[in-house]
N, C-alpha and C positions, 0 to 999 in steps of 0.2 A: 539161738539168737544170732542173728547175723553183726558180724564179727569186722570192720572195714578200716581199722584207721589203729597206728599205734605213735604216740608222740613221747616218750619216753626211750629214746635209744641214744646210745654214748659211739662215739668214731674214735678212731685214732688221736684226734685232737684232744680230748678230753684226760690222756698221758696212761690210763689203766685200760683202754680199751683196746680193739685189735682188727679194726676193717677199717675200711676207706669209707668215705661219702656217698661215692658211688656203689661201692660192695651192699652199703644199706641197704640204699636205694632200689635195688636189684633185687635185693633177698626181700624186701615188703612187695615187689610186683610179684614174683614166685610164690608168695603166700596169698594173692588174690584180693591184696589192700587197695583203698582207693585214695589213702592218703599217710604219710607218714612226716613223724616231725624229728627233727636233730635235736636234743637239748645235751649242748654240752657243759659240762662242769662250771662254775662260776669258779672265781680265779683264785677263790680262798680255799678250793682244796687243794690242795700239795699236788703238782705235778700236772694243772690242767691249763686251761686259757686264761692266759695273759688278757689284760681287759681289752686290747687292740682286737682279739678278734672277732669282737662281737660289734666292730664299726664298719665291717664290709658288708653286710649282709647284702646288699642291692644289688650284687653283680652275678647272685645266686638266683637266678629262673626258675620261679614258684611252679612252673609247667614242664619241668627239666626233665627229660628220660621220658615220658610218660604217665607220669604219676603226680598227682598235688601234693608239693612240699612248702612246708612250712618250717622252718628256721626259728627254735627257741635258745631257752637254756634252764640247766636246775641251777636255779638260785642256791645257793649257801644261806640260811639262817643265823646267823652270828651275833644274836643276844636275844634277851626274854621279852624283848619289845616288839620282836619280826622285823629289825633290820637286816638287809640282803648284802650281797657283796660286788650288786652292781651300782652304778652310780644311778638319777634318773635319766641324764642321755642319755648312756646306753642302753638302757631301757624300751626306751622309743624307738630302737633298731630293731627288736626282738617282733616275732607274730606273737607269739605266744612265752607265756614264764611260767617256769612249773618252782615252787619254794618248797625246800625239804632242810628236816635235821639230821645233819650228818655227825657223828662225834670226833670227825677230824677238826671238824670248824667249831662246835657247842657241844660243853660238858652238857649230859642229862641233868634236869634241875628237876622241881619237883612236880608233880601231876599238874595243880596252878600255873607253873613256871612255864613251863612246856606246851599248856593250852594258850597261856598268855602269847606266848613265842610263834604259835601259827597262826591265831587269829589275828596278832596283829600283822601278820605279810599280809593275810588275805587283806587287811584295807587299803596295801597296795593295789590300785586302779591297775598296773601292769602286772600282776598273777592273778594267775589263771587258775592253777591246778595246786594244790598242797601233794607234794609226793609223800609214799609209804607212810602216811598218817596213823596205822597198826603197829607201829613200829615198837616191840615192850621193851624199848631199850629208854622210851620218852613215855611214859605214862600219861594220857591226858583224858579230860573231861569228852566223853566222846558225844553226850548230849548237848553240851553246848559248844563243839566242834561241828554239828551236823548243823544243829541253828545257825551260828556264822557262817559257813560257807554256804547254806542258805541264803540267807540275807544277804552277804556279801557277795552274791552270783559268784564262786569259786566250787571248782570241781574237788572231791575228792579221791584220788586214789588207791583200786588195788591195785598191788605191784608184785607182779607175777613170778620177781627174783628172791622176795619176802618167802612165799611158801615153798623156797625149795628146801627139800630135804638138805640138812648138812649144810645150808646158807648160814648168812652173816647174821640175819634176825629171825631167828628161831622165836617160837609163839606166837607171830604173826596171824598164824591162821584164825588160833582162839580169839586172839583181839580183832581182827579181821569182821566174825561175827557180831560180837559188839558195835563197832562200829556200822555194819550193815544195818542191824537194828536200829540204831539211832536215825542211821540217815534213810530209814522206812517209814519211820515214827514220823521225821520233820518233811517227808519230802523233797531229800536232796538228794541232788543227780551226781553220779559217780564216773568214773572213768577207768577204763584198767590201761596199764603200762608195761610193759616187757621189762621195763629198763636193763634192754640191751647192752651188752657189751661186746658184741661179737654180732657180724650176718646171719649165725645161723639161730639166734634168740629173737629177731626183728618179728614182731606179732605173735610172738608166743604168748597165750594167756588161758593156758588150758587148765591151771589151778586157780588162778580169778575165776574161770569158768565151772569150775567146781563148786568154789565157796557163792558163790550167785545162787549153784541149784541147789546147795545143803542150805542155802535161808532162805529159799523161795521168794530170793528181791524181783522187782517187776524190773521187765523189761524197759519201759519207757521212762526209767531213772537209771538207764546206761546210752551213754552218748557215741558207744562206740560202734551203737547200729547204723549211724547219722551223719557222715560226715558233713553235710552240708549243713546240721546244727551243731557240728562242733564248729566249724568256720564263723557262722553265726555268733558263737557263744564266745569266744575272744576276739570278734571284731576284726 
């Protein structure tokens, strides 16, 4: 499957990561992407952007270097509702919003709690994507996870820093399947993510690309053959 686009990468801005904008930028053309997106940390985890920096985005040239960039950010999850830790103007600066639980920002609550906690971001109109939703540190309903993002035109996805060996969420892979199954079952399109931290992670997704072919998911419920229907798909 062809491979073109990865929106899940962290900069220097985001206070744990270790390249520049540009070092990204550079390291997605080296890799033979045709699009790449920045989402940096929202401002409730420890050590990342302050809310001011997500109100310049305009002076940033979506055609810059070479490449189509796109300007998001990972939302922070911070209660069981799916409220985020931006405002909605800031919001309206973003191309794109990826919402993820982090347990800097949200204790793990319970399977209900957890599923209640994503799906209700996704009725945010500005998310896009639910990041590392295999996550077994948040147990959730992954049947009626695949339905709403569904329904809710939100992506879900794999996150190619989930299945590393000796990573932070370990079991991912096994839940990983699960959730594949589900969103085969309902017909929901997926997305895989590096979530880079460094230039040399930018479109890595060669254990996404594993768990695709140990579940035999179809090609045409991955967006990341597409860039022009990823563009598409968040408007």
């Amino acid at each position: 499957m062809k491979d073109l686009l990865d929106v899940h990468t962290h900069t220097i801005a985001s206070g744990h990561a270790y390249s520049t904008l540009r070092e990204m930028i550079e390291a997605a053309k080296r890799r033979g992407l045709s699009l790449i997106g920045i989402s940096e940390h929202g401002p409730r985890m420890e050590g990342s952007c302050p809310e001011i920096y997500f109100c310049n985005f305009k002076v940033i040239r979506r055609d810059a270097y070479g490449i189509d960039l796109r300007m998001g950010a990972e939302l922070n999850i911070i209660d069981y509702t799916g409220s985020t830790d931006l405002p909605a103007q800031r919001l309206r600066n973003l191309d794109y919003a990826i919402a993820s639980l982090h347990d800097i920002c949200i204790d793990p609550g319970s399977t209900e709690e957890n599923t209640a906690a994503l799906i209700g971001a996704m009725k945010n109109p500005r998310v896009n994507i639910i990041g590392h939703p295999d996550n077994p540190c948040y147990p959730v309903d992954f049947d009626a996870l695949a339905r709403a993002a569904r329904d809710h035109h939100v992506l879900l996805e794999l996150n190619n820093s989930s299945y590393r060996p000796g990573g932070s969420r370990q079991g991912s892979w096994e839940k990983g399947k699960e959730l594949l199954a589900a969103c085969k079952k309902y017909g929901t399109t997926v997305i895989l993510g590096s979530d880079a931290h460094i230039d040399l992670d930018v479109g890595a997704h060669e254990r996404s690309q594993e768990l695709l072919a140990a579940c035999a998911f179809p090609e045409e419920l991955v967006i990341n053959r597409d860039p022009e229907a990823f563009k598409a798909w968040i408007g």
